[in-house]
C-alpha positions as CSV (number, residue, x, y, z in Angstrom):
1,X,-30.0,-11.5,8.3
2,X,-29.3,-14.3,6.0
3,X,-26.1,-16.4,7.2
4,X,-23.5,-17.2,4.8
5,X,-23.3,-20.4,3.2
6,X,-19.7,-21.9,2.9
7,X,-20.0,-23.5,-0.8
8,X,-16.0,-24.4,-1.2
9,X,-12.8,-24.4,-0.5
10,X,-9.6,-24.8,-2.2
11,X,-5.9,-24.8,-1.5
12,X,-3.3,-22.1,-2.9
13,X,-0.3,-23.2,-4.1
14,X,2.4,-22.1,-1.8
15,X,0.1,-22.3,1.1
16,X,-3.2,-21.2,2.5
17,X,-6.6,-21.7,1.4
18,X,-9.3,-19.8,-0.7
19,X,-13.1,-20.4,0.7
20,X,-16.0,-19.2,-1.5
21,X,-18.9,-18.4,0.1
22,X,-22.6,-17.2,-0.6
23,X,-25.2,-15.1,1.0
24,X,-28.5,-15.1,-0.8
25,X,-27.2,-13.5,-4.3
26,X,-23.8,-12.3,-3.1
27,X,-20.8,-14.3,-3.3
28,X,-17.8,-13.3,-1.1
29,X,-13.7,-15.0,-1.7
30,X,-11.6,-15.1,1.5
31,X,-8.4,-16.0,2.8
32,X,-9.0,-17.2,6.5
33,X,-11.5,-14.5,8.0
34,X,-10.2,-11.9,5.4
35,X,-12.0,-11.0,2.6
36,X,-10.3,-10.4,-0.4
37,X,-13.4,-10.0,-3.1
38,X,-17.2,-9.3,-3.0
39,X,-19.9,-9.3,-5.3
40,X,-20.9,-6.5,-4.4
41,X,-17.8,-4.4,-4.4
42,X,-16.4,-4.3,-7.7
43,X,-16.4,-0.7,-8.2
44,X,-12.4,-0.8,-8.1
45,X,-12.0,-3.7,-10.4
46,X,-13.8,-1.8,-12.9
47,X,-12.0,1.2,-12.6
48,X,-8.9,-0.3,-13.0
49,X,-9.7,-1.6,-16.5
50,X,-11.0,1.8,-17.3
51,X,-8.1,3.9,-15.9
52,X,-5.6,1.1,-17.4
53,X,-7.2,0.7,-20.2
54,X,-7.7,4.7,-21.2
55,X,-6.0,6.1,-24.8
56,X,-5.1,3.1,-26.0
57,X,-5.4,3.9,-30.0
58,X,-3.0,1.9,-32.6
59,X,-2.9,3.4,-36.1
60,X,-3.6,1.3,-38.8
61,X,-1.8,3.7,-41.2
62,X,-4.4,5.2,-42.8
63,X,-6.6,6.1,-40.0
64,X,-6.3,8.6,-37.6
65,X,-6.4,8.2,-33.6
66,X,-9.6,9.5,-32.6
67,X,-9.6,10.6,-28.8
68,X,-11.8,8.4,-26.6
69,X,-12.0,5.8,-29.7
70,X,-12.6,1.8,-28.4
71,X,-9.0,0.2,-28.2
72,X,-8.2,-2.4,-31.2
73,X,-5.8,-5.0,-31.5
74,X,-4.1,-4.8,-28.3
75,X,-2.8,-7.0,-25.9
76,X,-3.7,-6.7,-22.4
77,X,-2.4,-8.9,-19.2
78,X,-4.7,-8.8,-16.2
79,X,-3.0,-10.5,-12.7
80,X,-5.5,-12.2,-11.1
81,X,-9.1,-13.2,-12.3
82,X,-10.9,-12.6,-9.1
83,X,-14.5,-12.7,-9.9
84,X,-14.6,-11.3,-13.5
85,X,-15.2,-7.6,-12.9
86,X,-11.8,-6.3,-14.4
87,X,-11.4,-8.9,-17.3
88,X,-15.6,-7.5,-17.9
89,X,-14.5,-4.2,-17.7
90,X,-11.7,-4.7,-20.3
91,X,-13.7,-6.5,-22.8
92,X,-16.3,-3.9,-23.0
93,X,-13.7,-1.4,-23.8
94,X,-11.4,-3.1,-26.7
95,X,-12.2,-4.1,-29.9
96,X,-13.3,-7.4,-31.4
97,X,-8.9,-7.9,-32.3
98,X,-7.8,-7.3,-28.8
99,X,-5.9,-10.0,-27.1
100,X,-6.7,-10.2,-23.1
101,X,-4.4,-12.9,-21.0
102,X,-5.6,-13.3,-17.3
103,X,-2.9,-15.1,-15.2
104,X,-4.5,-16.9,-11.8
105,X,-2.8,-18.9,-9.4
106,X,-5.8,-20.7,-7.5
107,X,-7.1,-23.0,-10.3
108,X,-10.5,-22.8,-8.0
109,X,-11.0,-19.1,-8.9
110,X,-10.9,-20.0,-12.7
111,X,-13.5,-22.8,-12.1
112,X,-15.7,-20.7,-9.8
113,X,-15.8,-18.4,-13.2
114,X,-17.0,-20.4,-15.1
115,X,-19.6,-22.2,-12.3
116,X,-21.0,-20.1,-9.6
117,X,-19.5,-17.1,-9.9
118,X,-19.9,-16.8,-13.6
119,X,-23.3,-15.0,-14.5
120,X,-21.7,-11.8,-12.0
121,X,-19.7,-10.5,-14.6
122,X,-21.7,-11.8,-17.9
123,X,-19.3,-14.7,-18.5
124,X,-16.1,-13.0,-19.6
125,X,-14.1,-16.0,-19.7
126,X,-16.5,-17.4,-22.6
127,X,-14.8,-14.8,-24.7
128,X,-12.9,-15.0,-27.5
129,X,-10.7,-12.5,-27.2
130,X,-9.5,-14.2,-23.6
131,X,-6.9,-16.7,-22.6
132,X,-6.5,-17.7,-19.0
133,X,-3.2,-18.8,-17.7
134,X,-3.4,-20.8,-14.0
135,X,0.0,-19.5,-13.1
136,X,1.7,-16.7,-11.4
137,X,1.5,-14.0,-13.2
138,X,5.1,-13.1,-11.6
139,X,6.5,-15.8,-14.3
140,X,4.2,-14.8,-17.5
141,X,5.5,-10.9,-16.8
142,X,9.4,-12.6,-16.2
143,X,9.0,-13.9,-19.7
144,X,7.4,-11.2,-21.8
145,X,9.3,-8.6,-23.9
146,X,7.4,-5.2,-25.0
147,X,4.3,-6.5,-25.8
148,X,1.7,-5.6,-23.0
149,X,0.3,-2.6,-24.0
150,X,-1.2,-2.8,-20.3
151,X,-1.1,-4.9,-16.9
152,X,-3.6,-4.7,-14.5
153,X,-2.8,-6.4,-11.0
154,X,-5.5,-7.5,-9.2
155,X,-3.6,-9.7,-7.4
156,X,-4.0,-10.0,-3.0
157,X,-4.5,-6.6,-1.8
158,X,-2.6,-4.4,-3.4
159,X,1.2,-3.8,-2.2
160,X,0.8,-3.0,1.3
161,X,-2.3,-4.6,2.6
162,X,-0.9,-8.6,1.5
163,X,-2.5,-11.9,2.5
164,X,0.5,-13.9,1.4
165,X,4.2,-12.7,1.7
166,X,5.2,-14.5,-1.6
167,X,3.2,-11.7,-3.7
168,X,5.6,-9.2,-1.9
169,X,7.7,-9.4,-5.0
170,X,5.7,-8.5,-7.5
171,X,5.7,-5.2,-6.3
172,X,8.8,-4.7,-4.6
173,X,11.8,-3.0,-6.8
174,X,12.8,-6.2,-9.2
175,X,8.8,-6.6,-10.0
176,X,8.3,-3.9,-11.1
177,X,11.9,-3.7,-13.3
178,X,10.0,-6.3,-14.6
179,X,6.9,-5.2,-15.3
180,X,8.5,-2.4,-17.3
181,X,10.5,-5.1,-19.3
182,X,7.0,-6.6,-20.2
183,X,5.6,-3.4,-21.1
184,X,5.6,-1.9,-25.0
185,X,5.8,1.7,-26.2
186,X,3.4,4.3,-23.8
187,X,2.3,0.9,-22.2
188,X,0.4,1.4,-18.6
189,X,0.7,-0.7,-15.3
190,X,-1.9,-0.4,-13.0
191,X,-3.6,-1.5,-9.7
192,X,-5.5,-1.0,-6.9
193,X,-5.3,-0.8,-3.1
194,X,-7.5,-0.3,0.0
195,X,-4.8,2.2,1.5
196,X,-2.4,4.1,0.0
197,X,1.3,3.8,-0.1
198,X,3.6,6.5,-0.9
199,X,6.6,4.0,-0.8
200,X,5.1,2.5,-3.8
201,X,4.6,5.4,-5.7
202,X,8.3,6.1,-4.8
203,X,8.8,2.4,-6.7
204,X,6.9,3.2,-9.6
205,X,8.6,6.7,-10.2
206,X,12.0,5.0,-9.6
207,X,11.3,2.5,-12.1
208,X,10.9,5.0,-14.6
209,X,7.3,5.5,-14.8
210,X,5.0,8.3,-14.8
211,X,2.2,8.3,-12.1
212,X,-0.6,9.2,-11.0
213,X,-2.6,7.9,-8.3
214,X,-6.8,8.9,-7.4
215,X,-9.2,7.4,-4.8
216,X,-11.8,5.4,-6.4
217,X,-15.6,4.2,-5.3
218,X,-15.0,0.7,-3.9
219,X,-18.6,-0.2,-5.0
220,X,-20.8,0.8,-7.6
221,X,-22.8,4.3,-6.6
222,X,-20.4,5.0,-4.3
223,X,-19.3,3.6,-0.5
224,X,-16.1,3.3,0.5
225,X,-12.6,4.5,-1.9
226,X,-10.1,2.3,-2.6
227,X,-6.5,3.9,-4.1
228,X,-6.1,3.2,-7.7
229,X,-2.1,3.8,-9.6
230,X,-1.7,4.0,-13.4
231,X,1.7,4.0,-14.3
232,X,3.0,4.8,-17.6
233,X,6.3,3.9,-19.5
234,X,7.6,7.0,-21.2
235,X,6.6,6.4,-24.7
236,X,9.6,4.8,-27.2
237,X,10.4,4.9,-31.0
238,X,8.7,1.2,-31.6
239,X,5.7,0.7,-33.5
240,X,2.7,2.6,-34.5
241,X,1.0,2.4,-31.0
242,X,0.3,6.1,-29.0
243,X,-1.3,7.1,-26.3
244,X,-3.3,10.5,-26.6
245,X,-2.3,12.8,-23.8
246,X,-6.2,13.3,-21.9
């Protein structure tokens, strides 16, 4: 078997350290001895755009919102860049006048993007359409008002299985109050886990969100499931924007 070849490592800010790694054409992301991303499993990451992502139609007053119809001119925030599969995964879904922010802490990640890692996901951070913040994402949701139409966290592990404690709070009860401050109209909040939690669907309903939770291929064609949550705000009177019930 081909050993793995340590290519870099780079602090977090808080503590701890991020070492990128390759093994012939797979790339692997840890924190100490655990691994937190994989080329090769990415099957989540995807599905969370999707799943986030899904019924997102804005009328343009004359037009009508067609069911299943590619999502224009909205604004998306994705927590944590990883290696590109979820900002990909949104991309190919919205329309040329959608707005994607990706918030990542480790200023490494975003350099690995658009280095090494950057051909694994067709170079999303070349895109237009995207603006990267190298921040927490904690502070960019703090400061937003309605406007996220959704927020995808793919940010440690998910709210139980956490490398560092300081992320606790983004999905504890005042992150997610939050997060529902940050969201417009309909507007979804999703993520993904390797096990479930029902705590944090408790959270999410508490926080006045409708949910629903499914198990999700962690790699393409199948292998293991991770847990996937989309949570939706109950829709208001602002705007134009709906969301199609499936």
């Amino acid at each position: 078997m081909i050993p793995w070849e340590e290519l870099e490592r780079a602090p977090v800010p808080g503590g701890g350290e991020l070492t990128l790694l390759r093994r012939g054409d797979e790339f692997s992301i840890r924190a100490g001895t655990q691994e937190l991303m994989n080329s090769r499993m990415h099957g989540s990451e995807e599905a969370l755009a999707e799943r986030g992502c899904a019924g997102l139609v804005r009328d343009s007053g004359v037009e009508t919102p067609v069911r299943g119809a590619p999502v224009r001119g909205v604004r998306v925030l994705i927590g944590g860049l990883g290696m590109g599969f979820t900002v990909r995964a949104c991309l190919d879904r919205l329309g040329a006048a959608a707005r994607v922010e990706v918030a990542e802490l480790v200023p490494a990640v975003v350099r690995w993007n658009r280095g090494p890692l950057a051909h694994l996901a067709g170079r999303p951070l070349d895109d237009a359409r995207v603006r990267v913040f190298e921040g927490d994402v904690g502070a960019v949701i703090r400061a937003a008002r309605e406007v996220y139409d959704a927020i995808l966290m793919d940010v440690d592990n998910g709210p139980v299985a956490l490398t560092s404690e300081a992320n606790a709070r983004l999905y504890g009860t005042a992150g997610l109050a939050e997060a529902v401050r940050a969201l417009a109209p309909g507007g979804a909040y999703a993520l993904w886990s390797p096990v479930d939690d029902r705590r944090f669907t408790d959270r999410l309903r508490r926080a006045g969100l409708a949910v629903t939770t499914e198990r999700v291929p962690a790699r393409p064609g199948g292998g293991g499931r991770h847990v996937l949550w989309v949570a939706r705000l109950k829709q208001k009177s602002r705007g134009s924007l709906r969301f199609p019930v499936p």
